[in-house]
Biopython code that builds the backbone (N, CA, C, O; Angstrom):
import numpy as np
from Bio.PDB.StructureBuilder import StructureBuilder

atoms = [
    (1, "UNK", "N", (63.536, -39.715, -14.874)),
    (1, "UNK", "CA", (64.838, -40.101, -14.392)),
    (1, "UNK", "C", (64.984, -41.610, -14.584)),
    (1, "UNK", "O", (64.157, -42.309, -13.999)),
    (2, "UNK", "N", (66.002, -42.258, -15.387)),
    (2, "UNK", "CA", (66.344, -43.521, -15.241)),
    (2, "UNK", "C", (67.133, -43.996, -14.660)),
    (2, "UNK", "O", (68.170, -43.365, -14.454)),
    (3, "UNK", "N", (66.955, -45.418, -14.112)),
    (3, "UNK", "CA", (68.390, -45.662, -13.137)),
    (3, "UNK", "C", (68.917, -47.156, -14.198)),
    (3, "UNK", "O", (68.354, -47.866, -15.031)),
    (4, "UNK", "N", (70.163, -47.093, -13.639)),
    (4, "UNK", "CA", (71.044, -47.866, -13.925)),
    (4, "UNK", "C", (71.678, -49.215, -13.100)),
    (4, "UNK", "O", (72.431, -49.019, -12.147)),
    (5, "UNK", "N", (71.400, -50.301, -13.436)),
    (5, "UNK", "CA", (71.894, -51.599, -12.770)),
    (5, "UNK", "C", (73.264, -52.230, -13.211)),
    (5, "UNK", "O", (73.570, -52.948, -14.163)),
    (6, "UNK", "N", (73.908, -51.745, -12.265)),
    (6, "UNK", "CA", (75.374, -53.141, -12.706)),
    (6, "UNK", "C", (75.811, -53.430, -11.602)),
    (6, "UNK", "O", (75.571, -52.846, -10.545)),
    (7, "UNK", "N", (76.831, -54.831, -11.864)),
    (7, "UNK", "CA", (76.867, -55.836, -10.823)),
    (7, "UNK", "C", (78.128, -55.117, -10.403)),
    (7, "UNK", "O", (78.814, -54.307, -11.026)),
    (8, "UNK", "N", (78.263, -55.628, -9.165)),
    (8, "UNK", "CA", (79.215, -55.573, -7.849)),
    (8, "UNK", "C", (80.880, -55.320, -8.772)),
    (8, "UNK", "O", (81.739, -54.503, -8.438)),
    (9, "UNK", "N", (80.944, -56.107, -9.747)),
    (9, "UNK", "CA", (81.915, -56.397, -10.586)),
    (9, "UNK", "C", (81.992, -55.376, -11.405)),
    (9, "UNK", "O", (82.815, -54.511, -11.104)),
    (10, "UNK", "N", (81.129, -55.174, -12.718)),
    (10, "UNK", "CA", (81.228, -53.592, -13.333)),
    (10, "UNK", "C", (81.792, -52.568, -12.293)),
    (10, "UNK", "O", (82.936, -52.122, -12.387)),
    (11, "UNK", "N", (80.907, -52.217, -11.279)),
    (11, "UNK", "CA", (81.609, -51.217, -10.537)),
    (11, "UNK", "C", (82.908, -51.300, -9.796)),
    (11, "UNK", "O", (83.373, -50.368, -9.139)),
    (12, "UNK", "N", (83.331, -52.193, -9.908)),
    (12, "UNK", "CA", (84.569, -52.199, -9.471)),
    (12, "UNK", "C", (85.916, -52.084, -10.363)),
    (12, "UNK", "O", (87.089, -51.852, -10.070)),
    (13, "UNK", "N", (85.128, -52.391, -11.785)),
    (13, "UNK", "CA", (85.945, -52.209, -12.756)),
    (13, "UNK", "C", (86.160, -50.991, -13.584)),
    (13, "UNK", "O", (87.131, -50.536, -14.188)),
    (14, "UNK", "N", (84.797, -50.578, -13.388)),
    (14, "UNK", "CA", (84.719, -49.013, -14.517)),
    (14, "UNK", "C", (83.671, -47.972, -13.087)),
    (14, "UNK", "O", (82.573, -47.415, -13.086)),
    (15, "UNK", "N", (84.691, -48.149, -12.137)),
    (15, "UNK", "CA", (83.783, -47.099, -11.415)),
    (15, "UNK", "C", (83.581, -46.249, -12.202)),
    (15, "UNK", "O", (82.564, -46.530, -12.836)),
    (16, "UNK", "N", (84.232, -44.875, -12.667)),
    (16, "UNK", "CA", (84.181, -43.959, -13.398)),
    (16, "UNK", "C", (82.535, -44.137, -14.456)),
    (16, "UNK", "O", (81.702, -43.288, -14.138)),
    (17, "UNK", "N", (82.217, -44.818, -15.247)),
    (17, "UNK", "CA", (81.221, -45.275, -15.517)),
    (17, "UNK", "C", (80.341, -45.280, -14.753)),
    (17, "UNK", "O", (79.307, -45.077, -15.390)),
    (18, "UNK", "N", (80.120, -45.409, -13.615)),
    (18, "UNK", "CA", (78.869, -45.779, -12.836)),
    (18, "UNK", "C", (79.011, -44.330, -12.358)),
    (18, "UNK", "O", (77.910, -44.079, -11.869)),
    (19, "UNK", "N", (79.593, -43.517, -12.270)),
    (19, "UNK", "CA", (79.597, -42.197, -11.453)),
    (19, "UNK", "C", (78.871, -41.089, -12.783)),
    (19, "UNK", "O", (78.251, -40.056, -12.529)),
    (20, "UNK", "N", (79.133, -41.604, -14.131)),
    (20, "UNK", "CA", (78.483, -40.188, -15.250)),
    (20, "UNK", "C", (77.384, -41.067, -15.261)),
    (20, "UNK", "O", (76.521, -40.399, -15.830)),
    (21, "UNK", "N", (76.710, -42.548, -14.880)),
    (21, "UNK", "CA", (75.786, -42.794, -14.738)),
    (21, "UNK", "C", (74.970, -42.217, -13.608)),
    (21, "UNK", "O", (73.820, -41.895, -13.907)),
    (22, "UNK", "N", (75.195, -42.109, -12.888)),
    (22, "UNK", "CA", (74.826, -41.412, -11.425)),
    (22, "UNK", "C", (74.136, -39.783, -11.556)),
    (22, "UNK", "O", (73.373, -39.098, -10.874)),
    (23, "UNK", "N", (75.039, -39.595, -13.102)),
    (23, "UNK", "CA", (74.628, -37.866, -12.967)),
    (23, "UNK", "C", (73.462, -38.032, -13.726)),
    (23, "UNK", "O", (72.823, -36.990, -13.584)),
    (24, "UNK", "N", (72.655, -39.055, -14.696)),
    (24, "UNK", "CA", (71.274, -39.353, -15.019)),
    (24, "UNK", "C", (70.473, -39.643, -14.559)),
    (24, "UNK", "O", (69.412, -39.263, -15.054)),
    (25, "UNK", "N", (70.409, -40.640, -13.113)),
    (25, "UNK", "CA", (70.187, -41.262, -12.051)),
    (25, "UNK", "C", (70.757, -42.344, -11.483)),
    (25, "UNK", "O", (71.940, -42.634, -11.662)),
    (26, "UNK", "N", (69.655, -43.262, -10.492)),
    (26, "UNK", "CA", (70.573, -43.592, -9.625)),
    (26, "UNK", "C", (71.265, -44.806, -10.123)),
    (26, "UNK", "O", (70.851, -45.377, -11.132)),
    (27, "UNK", "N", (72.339, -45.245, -9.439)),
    (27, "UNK", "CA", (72.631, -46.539, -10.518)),
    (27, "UNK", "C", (72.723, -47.923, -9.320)),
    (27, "UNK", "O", (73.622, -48.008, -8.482)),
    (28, "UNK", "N", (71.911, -48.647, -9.429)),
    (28, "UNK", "CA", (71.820, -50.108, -8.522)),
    (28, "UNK", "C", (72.609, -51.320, -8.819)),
    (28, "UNK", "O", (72.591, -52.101, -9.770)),
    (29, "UNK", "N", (73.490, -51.239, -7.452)),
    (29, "UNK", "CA", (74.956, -51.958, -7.786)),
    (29, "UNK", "C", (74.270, -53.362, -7.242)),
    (29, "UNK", "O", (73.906, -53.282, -6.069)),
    (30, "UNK", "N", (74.061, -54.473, -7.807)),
    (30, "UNK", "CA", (73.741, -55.831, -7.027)),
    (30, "UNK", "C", (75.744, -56.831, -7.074)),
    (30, "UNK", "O", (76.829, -56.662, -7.630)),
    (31, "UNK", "N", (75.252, -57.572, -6.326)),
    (31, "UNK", "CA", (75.545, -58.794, -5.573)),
    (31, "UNK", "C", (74.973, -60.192, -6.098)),
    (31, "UNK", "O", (74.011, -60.781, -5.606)),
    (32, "UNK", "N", (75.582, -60.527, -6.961)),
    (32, "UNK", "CA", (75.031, -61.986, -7.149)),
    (32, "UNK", "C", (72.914, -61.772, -7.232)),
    (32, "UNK", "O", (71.944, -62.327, -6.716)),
    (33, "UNK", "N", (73.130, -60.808, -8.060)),
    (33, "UNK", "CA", (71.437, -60.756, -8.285)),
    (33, "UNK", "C", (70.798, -60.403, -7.566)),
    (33, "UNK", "O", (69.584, -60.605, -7.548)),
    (34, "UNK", "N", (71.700, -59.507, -6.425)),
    (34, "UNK", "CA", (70.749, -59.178, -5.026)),
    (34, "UNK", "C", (71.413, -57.311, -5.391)),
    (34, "UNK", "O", (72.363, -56.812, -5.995)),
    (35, "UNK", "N", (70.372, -56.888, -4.693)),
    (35, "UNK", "CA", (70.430, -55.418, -4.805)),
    (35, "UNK", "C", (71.452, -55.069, -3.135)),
    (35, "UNK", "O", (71.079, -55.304, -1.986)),
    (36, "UNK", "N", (72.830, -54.430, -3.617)),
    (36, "UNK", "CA", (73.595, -54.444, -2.712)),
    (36, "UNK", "C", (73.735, -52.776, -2.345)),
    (36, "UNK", "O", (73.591, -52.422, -1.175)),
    (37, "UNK", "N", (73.963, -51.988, -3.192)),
    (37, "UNK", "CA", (74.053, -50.982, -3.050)),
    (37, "UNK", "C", (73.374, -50.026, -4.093)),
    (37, "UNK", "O", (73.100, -50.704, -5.083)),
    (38, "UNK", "N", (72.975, -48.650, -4.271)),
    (38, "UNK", "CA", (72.498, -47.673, -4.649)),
    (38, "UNK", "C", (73.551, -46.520, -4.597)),
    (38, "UNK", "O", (74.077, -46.148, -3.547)),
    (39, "UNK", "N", (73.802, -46.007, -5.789)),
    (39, "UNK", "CA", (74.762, -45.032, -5.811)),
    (39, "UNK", "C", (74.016, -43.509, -6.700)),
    (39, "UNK", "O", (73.612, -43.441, -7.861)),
    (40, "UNK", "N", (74.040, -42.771, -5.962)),
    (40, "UNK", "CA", (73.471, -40.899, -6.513)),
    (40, "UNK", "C", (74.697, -40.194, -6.624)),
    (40, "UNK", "O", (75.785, -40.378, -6.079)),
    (41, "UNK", "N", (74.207, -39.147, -7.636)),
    (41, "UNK", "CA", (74.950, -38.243, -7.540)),
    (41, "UNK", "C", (74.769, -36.883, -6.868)),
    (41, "UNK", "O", (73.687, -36.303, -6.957)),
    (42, "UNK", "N", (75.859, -36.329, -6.159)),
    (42, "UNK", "CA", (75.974, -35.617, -5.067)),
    (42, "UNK", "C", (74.771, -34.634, -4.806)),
    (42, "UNK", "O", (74.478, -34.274, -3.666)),
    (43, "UNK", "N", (74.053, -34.199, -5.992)),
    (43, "UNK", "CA", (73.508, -33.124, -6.322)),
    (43, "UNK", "C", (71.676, -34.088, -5.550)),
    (43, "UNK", "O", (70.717, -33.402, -5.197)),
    (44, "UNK", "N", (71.669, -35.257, -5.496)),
    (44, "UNK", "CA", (70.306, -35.966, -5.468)),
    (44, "UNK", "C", (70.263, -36.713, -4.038)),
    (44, "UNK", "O", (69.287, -37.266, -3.531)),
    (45, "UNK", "N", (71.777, -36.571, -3.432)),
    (45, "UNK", "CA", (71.835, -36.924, -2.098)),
    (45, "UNK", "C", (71.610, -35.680, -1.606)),
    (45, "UNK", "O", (71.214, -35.744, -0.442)),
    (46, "UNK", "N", (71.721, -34.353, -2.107)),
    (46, "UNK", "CA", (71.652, -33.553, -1.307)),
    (46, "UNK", "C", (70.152, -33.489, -0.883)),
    (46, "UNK", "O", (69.545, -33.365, 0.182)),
    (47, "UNK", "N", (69.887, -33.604, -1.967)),
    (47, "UNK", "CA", (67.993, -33.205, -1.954)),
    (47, "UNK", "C", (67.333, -33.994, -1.125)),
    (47, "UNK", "O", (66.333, -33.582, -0.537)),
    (48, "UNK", "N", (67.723, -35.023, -0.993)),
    (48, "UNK", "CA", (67.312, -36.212, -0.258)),
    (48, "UNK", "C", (67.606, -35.938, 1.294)),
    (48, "UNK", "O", (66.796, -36.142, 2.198)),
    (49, "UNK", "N", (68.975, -35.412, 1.453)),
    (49, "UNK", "CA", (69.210, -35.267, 2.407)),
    (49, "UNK", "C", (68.358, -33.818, 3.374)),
    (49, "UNK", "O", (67.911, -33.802, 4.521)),
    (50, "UNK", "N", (68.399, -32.909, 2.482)),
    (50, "UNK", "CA", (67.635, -31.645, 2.494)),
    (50, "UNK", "C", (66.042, -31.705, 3.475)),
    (50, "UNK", "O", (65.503, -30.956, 4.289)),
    (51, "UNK", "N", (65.710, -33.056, 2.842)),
    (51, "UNK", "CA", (64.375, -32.713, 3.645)),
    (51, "UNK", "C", (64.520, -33.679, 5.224)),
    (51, "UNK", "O", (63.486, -33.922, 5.845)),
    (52, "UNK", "N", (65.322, -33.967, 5.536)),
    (52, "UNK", "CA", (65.397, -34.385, 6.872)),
    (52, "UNK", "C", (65.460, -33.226, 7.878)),
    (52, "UNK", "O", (65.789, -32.045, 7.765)),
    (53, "UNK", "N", (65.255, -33.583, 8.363)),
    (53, "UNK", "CA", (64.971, -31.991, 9.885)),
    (53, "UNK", "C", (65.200, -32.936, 10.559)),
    (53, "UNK", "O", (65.189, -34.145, 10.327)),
    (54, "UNK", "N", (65.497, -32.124, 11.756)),
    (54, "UNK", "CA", (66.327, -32.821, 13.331)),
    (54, "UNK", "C", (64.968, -32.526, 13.853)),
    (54, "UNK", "O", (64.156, -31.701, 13.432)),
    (55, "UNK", "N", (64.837, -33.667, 15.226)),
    (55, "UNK", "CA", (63.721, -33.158, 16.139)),
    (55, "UNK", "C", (63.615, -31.780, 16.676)),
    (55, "UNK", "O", (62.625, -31.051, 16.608)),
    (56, "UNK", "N", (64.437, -31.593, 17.064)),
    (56, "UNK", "CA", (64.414, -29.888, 17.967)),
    (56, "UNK", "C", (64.315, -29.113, 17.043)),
    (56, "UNK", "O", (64.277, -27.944, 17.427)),
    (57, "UNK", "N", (64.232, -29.300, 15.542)),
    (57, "UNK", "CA", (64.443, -27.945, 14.811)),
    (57, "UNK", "C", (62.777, -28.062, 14.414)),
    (57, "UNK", "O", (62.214, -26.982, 14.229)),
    (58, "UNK", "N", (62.039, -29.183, 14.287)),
    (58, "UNK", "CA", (60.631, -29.722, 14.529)),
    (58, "UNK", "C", (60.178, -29.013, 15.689)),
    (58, "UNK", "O", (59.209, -28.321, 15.377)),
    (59, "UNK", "N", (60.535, -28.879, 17.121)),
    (59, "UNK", "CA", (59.833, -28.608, 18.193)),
    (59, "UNK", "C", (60.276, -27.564, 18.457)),
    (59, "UNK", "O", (60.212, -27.384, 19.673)),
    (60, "UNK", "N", (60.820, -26.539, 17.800)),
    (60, "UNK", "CA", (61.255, -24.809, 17.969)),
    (60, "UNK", "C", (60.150, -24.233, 17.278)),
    (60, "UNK", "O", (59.679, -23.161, 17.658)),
    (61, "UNK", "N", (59.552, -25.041, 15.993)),
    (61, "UNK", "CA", (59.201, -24.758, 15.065)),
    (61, "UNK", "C", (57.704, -23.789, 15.932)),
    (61, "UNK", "O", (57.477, -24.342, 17.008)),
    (62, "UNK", "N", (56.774, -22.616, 15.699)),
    (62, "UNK", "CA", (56.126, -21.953, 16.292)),
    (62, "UNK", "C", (54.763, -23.015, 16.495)),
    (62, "UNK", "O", (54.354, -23.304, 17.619)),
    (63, "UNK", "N", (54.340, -23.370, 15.644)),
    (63, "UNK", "CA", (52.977, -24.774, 15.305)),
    (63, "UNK", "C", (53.448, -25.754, 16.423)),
    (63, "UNK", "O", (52.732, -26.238, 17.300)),
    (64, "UNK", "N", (54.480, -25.913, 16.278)),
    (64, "UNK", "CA", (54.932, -27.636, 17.657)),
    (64, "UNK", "C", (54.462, -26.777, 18.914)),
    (64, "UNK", "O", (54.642, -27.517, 19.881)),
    (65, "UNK", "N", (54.065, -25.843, 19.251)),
    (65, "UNK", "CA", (53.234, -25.458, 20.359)),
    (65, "UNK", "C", (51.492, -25.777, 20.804)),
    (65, "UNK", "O", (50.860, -25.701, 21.858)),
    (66, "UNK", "N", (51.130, -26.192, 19.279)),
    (66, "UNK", "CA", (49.611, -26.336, 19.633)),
    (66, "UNK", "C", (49.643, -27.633, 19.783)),
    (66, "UNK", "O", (48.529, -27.996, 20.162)),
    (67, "UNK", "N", (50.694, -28.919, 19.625)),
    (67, "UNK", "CA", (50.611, -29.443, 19.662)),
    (67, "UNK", "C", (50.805, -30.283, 21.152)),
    (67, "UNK", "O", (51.849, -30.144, 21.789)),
    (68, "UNK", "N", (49.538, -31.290, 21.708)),
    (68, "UNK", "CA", (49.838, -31.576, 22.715)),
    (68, "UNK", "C", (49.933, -32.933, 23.166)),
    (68, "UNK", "O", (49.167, -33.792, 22.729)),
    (69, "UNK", "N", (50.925, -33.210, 24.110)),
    (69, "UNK", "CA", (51.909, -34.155, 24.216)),
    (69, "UNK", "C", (51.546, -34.935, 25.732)),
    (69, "UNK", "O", (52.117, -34.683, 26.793)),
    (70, "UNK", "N", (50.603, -35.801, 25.561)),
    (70, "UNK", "CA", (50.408, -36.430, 26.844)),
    (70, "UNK", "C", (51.592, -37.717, 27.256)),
    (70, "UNK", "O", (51.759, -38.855, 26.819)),
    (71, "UNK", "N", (52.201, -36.994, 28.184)),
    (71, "UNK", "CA", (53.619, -38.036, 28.596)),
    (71, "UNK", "C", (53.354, -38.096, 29.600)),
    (71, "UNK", "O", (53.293, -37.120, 30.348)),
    (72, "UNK", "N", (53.057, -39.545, 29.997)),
    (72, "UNK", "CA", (52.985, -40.316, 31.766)),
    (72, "UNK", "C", (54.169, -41.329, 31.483)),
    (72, "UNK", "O", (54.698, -41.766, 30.461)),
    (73, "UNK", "N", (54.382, -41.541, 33.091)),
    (73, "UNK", "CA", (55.489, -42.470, 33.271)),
    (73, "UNK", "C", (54.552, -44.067, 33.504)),
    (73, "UNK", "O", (53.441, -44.223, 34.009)),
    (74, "UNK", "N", (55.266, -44.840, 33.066)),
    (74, "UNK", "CA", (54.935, -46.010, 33.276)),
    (74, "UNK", "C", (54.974, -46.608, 34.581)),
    (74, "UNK", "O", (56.078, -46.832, 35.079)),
    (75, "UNK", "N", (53.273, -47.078, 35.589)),
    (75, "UNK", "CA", (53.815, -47.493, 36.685)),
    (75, "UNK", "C", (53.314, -48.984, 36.983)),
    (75, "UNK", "O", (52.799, -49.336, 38.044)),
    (76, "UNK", "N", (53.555, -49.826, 35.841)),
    (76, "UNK", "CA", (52.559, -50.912, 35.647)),
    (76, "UNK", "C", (53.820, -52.221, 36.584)),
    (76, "UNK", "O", (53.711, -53.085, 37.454)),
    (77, "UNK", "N", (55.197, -51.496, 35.514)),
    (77, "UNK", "CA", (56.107, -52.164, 35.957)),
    (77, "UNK", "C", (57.203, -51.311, 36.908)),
    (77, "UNK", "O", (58.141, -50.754, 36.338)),
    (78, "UNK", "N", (57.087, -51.234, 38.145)),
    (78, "UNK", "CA", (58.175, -50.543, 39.054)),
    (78, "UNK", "C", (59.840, -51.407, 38.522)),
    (78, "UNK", "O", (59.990, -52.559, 38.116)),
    (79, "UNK", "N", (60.837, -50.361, 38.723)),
    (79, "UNK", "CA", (61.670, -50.607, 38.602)),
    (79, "UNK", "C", (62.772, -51.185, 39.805)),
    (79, "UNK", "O", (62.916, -50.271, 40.617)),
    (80, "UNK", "N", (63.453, -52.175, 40.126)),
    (80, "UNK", "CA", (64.345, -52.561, 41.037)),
    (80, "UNK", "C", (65.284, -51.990, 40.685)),
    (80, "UNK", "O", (65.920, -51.926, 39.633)),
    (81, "UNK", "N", (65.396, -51.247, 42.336)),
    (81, "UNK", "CA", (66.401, -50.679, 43.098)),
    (81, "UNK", "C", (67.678, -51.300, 43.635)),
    (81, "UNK", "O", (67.858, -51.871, 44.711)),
    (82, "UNK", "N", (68.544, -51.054, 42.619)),
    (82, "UNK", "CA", (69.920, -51.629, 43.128)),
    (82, "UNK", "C", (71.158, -50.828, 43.693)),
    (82, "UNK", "O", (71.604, -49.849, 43.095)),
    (83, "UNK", "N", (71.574, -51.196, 44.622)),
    (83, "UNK", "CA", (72.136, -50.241, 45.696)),
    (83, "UNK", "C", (74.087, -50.942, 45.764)),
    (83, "UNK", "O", (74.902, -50.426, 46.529)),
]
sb = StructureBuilder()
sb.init_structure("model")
sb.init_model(0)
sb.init_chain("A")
sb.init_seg("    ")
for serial, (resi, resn, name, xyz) in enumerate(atoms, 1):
    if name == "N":
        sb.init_residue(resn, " ", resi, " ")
    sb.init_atom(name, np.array(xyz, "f"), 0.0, 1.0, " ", f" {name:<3s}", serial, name[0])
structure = sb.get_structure()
């Protein structure tokens, strides 16, 4: 997969261009020589996005049972009581 670099300016001029670039890989939009943005195409955000899992869908999971979870409360610093 190759990616593609153009400035802040190209993309503003030939978006269209940077988007059939996108469908080869990713294309890195800079800023005055600074890396400003990263642009994918829909199909590579998905994938990307794909492997994120939510916590609870992690701790439903049947295995997040053997796992064990020592949670104490902190009593080093008591908290003030405001009334």
């Amino acid at each position: 997969m190759s990616h593609t670099t153009m400035t802040s300016r190209e993309f503003n001029h030939d978006a269209a261009a940077a988007k059939r670039a996108a469908k080869k890989g990713p294309v890195h939009i800079t800023n005055r020589g600074e890396l400003e943005a990263v642009l994918l195409s829909a199909e590579e955000y998905k994938k990307l996005n794909a492997k994120t899992q939510k916590i609870t869908d992690l701790l439903a999971y049947p295995a997040a049972a053997e796992v064990d979870f020592d949670i104490e409360r902190q009593t080093d610093f008591p908290r003030e009581v405001i009334f």
